[in-house]
N, C-alpha and C positions, 0 to 999 in steps of 0.2 A: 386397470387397463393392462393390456396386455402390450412388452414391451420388444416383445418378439425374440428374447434372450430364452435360453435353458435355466429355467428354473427345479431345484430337490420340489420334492413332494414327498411323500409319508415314507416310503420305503428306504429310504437311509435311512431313517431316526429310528424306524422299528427295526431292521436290522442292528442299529447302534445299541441300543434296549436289549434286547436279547442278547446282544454277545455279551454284553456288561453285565447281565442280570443272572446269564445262564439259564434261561425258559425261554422255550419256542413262541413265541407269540400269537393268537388265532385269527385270523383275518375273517372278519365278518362284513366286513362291505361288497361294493363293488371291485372288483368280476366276480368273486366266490359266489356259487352257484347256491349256498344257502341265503345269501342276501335275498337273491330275486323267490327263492321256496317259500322264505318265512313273508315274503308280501305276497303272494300269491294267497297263500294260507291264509293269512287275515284277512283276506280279501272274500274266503269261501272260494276259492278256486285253485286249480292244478294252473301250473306253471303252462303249460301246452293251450291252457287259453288267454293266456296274457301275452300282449306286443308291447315292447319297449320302445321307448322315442329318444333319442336322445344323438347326443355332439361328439360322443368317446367313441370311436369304432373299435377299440379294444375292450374296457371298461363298461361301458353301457351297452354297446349292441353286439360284442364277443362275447361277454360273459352271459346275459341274459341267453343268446342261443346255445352258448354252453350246457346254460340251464334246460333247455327245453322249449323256449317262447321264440317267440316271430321278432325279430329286429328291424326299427328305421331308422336309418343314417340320415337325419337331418344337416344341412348345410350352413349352419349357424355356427355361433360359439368357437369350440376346441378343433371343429370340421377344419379339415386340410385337404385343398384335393387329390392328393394322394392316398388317402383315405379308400376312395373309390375302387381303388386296386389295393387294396390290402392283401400281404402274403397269405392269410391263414382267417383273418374274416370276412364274409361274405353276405351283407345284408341279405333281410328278406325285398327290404324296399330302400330306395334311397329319396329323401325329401326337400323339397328348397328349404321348407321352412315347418313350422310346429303347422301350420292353417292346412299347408298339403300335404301333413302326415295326415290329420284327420280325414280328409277327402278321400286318400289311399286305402284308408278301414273303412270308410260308408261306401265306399265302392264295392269293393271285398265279399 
């Protein structure tokens, strides 16, 4: 549950890592744009036909258009409304929920 506090996530500890270790460490998840390449690819498809759904407007629907693909800001989960005005991301769609992301691509 979410306690509505600022919690770390991964990026301290792999910064911790690499300075201790002295090796740059390669980030292969989310936002890095080979994350969403290498599913696309396995997928049999280019990144430019794939739409991401997801709650991260940085993370899941920054990086995926980063990548090349369509983004929907679903209003669920990590969603904040402030979100909606993000400085520098900019859905392709924004959604109440996962039911009227789908409705938004059969419409499409």
């Amino acid at each position: 549950m979410d306690s509505g506090e600022l919690k770390l996530d991964l990026g301290c500890f792999v910064s911790g890592l690499e300075f201790s270790s002295q090796v740059t460490a390669e980030v292969i998840g989310k936002p890095n744009a080979s994350f969403f390449e290498q599913g696309a690819a396995m997928l049999g498809l280019n990144v430019s036909d794939i739409i991401m759904i997801g709650d991260d407007v940085e993370s899941d629907i920054g990086g995926s258009m980063a990548a090349g693909a369509q983004g929907i800001l679903v209003r669920t989960g990590k969603f904040r409304d402030s979100d909606e005005n993000h400085p520098k991301v900019k859905p392709t769609f924004i959604a109440d929920n996962l039911r009227h992301a789908v409705e938004i691509i059969l419409k499409s």
